[in-house]
MMTF fields as JSON, N, C-alpha, C and O atoms, coordinates in Angstrom:
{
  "mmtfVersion": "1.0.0",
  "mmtfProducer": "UNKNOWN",
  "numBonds": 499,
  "numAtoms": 500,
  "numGroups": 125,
  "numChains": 1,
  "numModels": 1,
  "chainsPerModel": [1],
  "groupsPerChain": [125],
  "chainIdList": ["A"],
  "bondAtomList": [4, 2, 8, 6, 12, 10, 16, 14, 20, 18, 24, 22, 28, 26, 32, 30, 36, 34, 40, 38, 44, 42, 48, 46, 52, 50, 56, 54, 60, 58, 64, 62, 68, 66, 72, 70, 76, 74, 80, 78, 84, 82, 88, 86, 92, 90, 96, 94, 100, 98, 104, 102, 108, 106, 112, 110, 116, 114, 120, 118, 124, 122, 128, 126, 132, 130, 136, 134, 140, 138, 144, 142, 148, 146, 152, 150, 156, 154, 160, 158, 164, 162, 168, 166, 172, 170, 176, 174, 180, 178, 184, 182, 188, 186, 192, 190, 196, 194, 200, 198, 204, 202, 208, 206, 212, 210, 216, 214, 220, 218, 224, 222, 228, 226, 232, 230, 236, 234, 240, 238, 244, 242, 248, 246, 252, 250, 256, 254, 260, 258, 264, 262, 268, 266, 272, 270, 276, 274, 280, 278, 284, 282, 288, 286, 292, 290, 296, 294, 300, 298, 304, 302, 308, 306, 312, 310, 316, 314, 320, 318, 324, 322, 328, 326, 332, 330, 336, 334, 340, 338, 344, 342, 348, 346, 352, 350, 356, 354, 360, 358, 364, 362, 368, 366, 372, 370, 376, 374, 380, 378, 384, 382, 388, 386, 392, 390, 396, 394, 400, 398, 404, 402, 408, 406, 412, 410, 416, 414, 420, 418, 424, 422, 428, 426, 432, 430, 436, 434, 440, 438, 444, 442, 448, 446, 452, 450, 456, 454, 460, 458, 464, 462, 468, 466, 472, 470, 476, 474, 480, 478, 484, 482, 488, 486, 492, 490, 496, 494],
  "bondOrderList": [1, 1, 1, 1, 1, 1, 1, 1, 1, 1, 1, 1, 1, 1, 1, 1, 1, 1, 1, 1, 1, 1, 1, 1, 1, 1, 1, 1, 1, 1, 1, 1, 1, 1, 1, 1, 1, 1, 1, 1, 1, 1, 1, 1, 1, 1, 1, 1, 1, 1, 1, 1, 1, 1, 1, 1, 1, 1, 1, 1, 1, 1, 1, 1, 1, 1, 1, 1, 1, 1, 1, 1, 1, 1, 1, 1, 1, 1, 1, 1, 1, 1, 1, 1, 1, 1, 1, 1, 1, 1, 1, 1, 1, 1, 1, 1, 1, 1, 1, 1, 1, 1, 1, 1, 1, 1, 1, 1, 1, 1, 1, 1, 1, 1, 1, 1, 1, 1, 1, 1, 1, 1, 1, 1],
  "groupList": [{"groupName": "UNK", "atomNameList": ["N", "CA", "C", "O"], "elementList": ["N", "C", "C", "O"], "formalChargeList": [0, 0, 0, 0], "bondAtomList": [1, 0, 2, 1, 3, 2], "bondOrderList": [1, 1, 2], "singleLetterCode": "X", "chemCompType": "L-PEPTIDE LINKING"}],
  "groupTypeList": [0, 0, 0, 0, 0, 0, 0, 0, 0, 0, 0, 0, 0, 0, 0, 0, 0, 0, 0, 0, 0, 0, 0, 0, 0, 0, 0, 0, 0, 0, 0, 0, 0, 0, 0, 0, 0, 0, 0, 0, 0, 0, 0, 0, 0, 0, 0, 0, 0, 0, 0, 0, 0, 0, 0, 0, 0, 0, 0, 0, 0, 0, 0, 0, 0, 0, 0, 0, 0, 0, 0, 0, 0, 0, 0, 0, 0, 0, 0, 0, 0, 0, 0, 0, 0, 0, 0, 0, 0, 0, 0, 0, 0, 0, 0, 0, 0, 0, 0, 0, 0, 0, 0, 0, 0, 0, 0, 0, 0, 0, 0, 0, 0, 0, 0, 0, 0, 0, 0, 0, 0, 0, 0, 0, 0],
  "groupIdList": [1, 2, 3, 4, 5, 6, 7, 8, 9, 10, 11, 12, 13, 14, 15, 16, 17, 18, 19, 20, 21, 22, 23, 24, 25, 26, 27, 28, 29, 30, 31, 32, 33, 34, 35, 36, 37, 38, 39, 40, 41, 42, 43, 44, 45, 46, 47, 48, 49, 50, 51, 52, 53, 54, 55, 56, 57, 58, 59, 60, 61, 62, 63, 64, 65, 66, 67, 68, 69, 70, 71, 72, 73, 74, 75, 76, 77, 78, 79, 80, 81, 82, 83, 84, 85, 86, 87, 88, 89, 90, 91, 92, 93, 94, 95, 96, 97, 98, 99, 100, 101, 102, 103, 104, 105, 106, 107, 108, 109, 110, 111, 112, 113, 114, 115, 116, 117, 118, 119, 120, 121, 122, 123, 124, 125],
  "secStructList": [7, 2, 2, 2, 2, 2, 2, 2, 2, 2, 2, 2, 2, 2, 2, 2, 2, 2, 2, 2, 2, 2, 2, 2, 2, 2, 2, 2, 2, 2, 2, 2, 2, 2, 2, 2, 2, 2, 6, 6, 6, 6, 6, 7, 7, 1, 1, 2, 2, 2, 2, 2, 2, 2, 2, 2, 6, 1, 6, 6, 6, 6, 6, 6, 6, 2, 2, 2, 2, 2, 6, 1, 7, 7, 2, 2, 2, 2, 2, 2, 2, 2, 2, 2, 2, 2, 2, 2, 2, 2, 2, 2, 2, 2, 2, 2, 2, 2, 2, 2, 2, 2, 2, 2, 2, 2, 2, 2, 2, 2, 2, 2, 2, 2, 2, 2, 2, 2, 2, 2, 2, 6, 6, 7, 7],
  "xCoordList": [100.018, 99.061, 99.744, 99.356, 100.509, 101.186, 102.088, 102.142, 102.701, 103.095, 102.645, 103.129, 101.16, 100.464, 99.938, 99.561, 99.945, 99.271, 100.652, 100.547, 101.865, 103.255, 103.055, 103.122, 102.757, 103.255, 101.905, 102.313, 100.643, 99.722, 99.928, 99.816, 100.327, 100.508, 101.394, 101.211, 102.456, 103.6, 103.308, 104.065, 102.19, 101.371, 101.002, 101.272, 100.051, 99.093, 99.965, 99.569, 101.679, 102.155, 102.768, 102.713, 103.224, 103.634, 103.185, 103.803, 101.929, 100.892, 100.294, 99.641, 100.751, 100.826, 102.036, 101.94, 103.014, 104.454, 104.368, 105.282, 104.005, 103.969, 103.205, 103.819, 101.964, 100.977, 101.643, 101.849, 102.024, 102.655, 103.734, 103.726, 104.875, 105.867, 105.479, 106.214, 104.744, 104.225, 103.56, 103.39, 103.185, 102.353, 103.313, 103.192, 104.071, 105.139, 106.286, 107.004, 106.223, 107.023, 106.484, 107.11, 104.978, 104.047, 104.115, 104.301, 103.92, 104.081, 105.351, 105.345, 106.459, 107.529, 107.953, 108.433, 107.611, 107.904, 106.795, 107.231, 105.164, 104.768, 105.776, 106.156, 106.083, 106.761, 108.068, 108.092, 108.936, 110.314, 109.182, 109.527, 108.272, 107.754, 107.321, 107.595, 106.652, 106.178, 107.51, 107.265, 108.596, 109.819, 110.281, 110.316, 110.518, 111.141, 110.517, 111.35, 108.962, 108.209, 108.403, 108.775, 108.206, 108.458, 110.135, 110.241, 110.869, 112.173, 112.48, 113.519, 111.753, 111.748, 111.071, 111.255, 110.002, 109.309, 109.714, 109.358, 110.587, 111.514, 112.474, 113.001, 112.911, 114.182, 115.552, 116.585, 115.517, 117.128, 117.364, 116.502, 118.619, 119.005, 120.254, 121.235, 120.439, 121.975, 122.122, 121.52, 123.1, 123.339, 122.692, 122.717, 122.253, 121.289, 120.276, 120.037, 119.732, 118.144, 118.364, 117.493, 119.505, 119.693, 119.921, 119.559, 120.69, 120.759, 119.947, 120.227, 118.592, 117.815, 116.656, 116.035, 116.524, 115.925, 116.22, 115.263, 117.361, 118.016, 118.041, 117.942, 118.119, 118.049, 116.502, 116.04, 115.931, 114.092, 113.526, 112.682, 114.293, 113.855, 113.544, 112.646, 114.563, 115.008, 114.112, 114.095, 113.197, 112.736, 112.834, 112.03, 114.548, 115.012, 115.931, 116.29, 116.118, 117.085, 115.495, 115.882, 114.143, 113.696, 112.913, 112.231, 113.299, 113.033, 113.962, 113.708, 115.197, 116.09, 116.457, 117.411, 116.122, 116.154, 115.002, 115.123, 113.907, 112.492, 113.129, 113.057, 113.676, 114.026, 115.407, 115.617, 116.225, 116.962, 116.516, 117.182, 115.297, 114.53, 113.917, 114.179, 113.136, 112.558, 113.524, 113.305, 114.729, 115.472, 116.88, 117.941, 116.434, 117.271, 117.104, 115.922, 117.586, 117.064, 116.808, 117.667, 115.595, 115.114, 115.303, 114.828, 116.262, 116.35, 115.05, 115.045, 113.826, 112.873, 112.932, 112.767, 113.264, 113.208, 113.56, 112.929, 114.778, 115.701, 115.003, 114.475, 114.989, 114.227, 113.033, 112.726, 112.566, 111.135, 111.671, 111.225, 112.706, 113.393, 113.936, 113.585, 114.993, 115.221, 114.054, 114.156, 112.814, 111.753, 111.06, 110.853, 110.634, 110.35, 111.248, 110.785, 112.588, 113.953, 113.342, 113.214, 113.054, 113.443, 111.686, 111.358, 110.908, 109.698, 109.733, 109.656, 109.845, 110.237, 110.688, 110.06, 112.146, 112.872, 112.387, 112.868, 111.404, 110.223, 109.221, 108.928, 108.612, 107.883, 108.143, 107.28, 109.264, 110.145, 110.348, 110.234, 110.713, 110.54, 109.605, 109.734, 108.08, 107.452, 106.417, 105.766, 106.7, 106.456, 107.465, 107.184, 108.322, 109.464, 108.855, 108.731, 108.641, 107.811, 106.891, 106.973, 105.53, 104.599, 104.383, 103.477, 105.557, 105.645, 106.182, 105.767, 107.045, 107.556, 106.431, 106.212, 105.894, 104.394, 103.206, 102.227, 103.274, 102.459, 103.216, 102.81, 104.539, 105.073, 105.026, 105.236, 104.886, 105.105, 103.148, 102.621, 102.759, 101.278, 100.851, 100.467, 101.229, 101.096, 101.9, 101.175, 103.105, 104.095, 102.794, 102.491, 102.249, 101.454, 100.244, 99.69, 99.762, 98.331, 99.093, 98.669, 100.022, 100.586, 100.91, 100.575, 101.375, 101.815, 100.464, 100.313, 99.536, 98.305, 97.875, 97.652, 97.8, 97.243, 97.72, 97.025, 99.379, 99.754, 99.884, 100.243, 99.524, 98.907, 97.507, 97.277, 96.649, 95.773, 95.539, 94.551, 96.342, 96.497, 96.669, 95.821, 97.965, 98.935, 97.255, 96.718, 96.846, 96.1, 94.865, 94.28, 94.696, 93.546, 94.218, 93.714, 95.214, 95.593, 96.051, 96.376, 96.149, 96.467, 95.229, 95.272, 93.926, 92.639, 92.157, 91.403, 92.566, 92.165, 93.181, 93.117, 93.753, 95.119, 94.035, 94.501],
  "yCoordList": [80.59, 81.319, 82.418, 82.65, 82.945, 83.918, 83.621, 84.339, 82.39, 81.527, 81.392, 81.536, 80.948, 80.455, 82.573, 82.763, 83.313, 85.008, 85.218, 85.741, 84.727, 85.409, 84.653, 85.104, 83.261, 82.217, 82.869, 83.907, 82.742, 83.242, 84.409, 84.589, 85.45, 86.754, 87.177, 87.81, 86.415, 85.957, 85.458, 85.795, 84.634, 84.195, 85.395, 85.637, 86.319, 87.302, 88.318, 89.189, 88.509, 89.665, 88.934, 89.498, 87.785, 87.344, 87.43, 87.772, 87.017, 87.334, 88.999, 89.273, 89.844, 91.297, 91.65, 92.56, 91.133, 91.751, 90.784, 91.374, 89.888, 89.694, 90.484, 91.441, 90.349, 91.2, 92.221, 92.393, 93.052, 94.535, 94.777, 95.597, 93.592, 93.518, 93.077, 93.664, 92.391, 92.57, 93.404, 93.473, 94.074, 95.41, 96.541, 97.646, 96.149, 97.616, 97.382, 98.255, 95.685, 95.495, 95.935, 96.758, 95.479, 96.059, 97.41, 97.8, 98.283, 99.772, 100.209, 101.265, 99.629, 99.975, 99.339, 100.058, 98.048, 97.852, 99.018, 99.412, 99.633, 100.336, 101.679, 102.063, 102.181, 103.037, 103.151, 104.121, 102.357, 101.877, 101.866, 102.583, 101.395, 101.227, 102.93, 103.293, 103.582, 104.695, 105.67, 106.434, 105.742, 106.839, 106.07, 106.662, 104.89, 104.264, 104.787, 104.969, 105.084, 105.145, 106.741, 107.464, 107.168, 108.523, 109.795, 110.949, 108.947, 109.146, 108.739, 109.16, 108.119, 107.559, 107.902, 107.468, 108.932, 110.092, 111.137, 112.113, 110.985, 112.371, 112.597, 113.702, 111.222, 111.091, 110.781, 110.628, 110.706, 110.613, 109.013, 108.173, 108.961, 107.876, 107.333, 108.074, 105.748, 105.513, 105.001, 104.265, 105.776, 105.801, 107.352, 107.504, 108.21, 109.081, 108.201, 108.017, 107.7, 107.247, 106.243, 105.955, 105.724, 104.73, 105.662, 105.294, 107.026, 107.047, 108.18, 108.825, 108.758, 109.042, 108.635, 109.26, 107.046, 106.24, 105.898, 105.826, 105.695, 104.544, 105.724, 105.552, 106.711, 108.263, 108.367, 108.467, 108.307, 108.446, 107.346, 107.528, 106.08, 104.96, 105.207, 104.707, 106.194, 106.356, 107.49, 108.484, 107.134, 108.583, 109.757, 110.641, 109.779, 110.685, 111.761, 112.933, 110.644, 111.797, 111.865, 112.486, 111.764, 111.439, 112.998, 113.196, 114.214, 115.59, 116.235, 116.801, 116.096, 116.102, 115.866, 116.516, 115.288, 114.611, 115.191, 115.597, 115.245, 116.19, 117.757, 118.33, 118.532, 119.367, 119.562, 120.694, 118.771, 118.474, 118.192, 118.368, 117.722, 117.24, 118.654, 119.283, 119.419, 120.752, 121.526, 122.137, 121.56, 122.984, 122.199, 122.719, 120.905, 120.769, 120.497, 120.756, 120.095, 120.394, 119.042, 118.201, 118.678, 117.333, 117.365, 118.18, 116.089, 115.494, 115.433, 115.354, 115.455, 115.759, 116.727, 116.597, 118.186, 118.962, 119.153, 119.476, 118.909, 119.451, 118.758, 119.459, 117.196, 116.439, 116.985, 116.918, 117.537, 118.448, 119.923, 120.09, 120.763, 122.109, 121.489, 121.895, 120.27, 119.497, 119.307, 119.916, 118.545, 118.416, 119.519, 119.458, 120.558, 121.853, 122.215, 122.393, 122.36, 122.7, 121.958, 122.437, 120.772, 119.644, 119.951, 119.764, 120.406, 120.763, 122.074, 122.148, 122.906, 124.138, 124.145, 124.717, 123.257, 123.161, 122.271, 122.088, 121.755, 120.414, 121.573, 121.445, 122.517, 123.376, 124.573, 125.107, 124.807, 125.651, 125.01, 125.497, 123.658, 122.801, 122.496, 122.253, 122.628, 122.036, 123.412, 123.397, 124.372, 125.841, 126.506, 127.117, 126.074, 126.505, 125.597, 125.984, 124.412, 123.127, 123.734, 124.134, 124.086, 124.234, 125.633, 125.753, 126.926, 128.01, 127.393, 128.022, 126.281, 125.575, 125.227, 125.554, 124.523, 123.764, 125.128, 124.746, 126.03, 127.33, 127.813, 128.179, 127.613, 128.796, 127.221, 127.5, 126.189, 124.841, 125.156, 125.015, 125.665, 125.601, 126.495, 126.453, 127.435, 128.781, 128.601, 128.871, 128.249, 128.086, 126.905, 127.019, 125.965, 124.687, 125.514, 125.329, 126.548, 127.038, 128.285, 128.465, 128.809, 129.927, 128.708, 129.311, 127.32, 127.144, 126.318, 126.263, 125.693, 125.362, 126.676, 126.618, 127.753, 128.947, 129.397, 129.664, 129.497, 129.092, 128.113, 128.461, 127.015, 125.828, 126.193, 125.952, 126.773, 126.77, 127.794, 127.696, 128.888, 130.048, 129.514, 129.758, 128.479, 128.225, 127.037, 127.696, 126.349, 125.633, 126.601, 126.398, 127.562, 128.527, 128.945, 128.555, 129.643, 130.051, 129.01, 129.445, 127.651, 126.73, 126.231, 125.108, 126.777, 125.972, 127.304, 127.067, 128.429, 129.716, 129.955, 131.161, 129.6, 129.32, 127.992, 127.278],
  "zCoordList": [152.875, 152.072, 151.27, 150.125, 151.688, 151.187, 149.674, 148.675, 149.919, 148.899, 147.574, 146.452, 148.244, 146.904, 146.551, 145.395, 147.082, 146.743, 145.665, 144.556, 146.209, 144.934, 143.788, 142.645, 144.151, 142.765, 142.035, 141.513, 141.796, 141.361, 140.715, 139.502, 141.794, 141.225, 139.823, 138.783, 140.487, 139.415, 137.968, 137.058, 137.726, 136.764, 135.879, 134.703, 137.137, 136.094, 135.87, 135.096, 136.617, 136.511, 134.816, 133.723, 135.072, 133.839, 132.373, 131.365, 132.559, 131.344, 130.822, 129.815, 131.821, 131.935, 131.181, 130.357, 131.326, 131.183, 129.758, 129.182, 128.911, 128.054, 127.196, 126.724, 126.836, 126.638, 125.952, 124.751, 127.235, 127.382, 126.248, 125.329, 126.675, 125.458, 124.117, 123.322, 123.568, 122.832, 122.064, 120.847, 123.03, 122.331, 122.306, 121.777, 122.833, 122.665, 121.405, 120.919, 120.965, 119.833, 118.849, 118.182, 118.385, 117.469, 117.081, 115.929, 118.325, 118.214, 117.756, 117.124, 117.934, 117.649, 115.65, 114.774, 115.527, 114.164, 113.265, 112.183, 113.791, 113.264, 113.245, 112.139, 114.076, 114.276, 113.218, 112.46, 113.178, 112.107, 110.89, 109.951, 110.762, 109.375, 108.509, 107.365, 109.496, 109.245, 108.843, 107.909, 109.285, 109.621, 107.862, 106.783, 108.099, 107.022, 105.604, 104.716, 105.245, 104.012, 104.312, 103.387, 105.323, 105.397, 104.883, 104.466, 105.162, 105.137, 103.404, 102.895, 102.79, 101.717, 100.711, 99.574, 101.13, 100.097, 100.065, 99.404, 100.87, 101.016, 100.25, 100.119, 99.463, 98.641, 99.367, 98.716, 100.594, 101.143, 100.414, 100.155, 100.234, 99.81, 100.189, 100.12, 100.715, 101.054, 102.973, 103.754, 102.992, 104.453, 105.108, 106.329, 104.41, 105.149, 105.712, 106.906, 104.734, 105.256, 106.309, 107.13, 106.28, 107.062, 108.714, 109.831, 108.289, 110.075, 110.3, 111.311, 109.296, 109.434, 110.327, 111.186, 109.731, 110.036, 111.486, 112.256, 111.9, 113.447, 114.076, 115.291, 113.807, 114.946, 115.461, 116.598, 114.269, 114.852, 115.939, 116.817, 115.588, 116.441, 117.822, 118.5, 118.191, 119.627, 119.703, 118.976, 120.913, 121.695, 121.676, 121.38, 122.227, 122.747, 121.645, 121.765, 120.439, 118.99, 118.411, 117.421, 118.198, 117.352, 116.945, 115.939, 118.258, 118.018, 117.177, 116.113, 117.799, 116.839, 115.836, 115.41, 115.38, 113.928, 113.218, 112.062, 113.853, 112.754, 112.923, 111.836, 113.878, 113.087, 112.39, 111.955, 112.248, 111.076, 109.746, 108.726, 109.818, 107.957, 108.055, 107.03, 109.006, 108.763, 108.173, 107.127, 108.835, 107.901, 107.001, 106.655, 106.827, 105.287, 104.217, 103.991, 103.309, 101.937, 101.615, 101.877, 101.01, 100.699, 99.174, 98.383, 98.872, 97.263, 96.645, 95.416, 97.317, 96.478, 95.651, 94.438, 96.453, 95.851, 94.717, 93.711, 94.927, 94.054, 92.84, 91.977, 92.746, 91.552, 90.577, 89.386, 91.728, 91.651, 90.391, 89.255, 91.102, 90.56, 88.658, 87.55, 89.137, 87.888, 87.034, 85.969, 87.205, 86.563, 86.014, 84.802, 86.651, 86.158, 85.105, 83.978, 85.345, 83.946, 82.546, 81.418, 82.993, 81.78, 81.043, 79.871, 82.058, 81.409, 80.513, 79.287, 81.284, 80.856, 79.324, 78.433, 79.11, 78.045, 77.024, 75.905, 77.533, 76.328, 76.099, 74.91, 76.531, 76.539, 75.452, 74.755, 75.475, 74.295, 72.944, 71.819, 73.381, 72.331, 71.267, 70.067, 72.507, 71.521, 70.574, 69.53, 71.514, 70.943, 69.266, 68.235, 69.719, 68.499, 66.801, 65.639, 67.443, 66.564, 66.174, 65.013, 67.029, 66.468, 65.619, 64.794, 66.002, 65.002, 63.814, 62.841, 63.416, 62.458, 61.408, 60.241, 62.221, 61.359, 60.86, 60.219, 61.038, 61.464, 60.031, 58.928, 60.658, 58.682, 57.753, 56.572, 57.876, 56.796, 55.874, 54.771, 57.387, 56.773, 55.521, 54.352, 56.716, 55.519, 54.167, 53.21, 53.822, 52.791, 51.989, 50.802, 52.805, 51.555, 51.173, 50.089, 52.162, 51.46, 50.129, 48.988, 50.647, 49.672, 48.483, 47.464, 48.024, 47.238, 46.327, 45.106, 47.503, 46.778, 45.894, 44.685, 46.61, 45.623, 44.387, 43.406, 44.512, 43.909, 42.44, 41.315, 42.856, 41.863, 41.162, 39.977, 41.998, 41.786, 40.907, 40.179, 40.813, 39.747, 38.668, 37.809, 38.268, 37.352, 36.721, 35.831, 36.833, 36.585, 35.901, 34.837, 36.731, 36.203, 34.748, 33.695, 34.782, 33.565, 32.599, 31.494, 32.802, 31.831, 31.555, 31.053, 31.744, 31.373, 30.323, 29.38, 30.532, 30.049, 28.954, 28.715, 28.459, 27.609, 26.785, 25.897]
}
């Protein structure tokens, strides 16, 4: 009797211990998936992200490693600091332009008036 209580047991421990692994693979490719898109809005690029990435996998580096991204400097940023520059300097740009067009204006109404004198006195003539 005892026999048939292991082989049985053995069954449901089996279908337990599958299950289980299964569900712990799932959790884990979610897990690699999340660090991966995460690590990747961050801007690291190369072999950072790569041992960004294989450090988090693990349990036990994966504290370690969040406060390593807390106090270092993310290529976002910087992209971000760059983008502001390049705005900034389109911004000057397009200010310098539009005082341009501002004196082009004034110079066509001063020269319409202009015209418009010379015409007066050539009808009065």
């Amino acid at each position: 009797m005892s026999s048939r209580f292991y082989s049985s047991a053995s069954g449901y421990d089996a279908g337990i211990l599958f299950s289980n692994l299964l569900a712990t693979i799932v959790v884990l490719v979610l897990w690699c998936l999340l660090w991966w898109f995460f690590v990747k809005k961050l801007g690291f690029k190369g072999r950072v992200r790569w041992l960004i990435y294989g450090l988090t996998c693990f349990p036990y580096t994966t504290g370690f490693t969040l406060m390593a991204l807390i106090f270092s400097r993310w290529p976002v940023w910087a992209e971000l600091r760059q983008a502001k520059k390049d705005l900034k300097a389109c911004q000057d740009e397009r200010d310098a332009l539009q005082k341009q067009v501002e004196r082009n204006v004034d110079y066509i109404r001063k020269a319409n008036l202009e015209v418009q004198r010379l015409q007066g006195q050539l009808i009065s003539k």
